[in-house]
Phi, psi and omega in degrees: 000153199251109187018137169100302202268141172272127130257130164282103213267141158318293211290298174336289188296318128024264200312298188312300163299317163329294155325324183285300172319337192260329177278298193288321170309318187282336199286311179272348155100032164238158142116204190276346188247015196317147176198163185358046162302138180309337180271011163287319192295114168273073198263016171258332192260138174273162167292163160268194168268334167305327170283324186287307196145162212242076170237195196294316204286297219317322179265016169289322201286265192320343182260010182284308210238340169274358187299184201263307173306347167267317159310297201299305180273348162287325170330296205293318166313272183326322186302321214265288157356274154327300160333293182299311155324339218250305181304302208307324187296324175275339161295321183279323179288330149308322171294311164337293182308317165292286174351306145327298195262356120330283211280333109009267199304298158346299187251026161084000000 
């Protein structure tokens, strides 16, 4: 291999995908790390000012962004978001598998 140059190993591509995976389970509000899980998101309920936070701003800021239609569509980002994150984890853990098995066939 040449100075520089990367290689990519099944056991590598793994590692990775576990890590990703493990960012999307907490993303979904499972595993040791939950943060901004998609079931916080509220697209029938508008936010308060209560939710935002208790400052001077806070009910202009709810009634910018709790409204239904901007909540409805920050869902939908995220939603879309979350989706796509989910294919990259499942692509690299495919890849990982095909790798395997090229190198299976490769070495006879």
């Amino acid at each position: 291999m040449a100075d520089g140059a990367r290689e990519n190993t099944p056991s590598g591509m793994r590692a990775v995908a576990e890590e990703l995976r493990s960012a999307y389970e907490a993303m979904m509000g499972k595993g040791e790390r939950p943060n901004g899980n998609i079931n916080q998101i509220y697209t029938d309920n508008e936010l308060s000012a209560a939710q935002i936070g208790k400052w001077s701003d806070a009910d202009v800021l709810a009634r910018a962004v709790g409204s239904s239609n901007a909540g409805q569509k920050f869902s939908e980002v995220y939603d879309k978001f979350i989706k796509a994150y989910e294919d990259v984890v499942k692509a690299v853990e495919l890849s990982a598998d095909n790798h395997d098995r090229a190198r299976g066939a490769n070495e006879g």
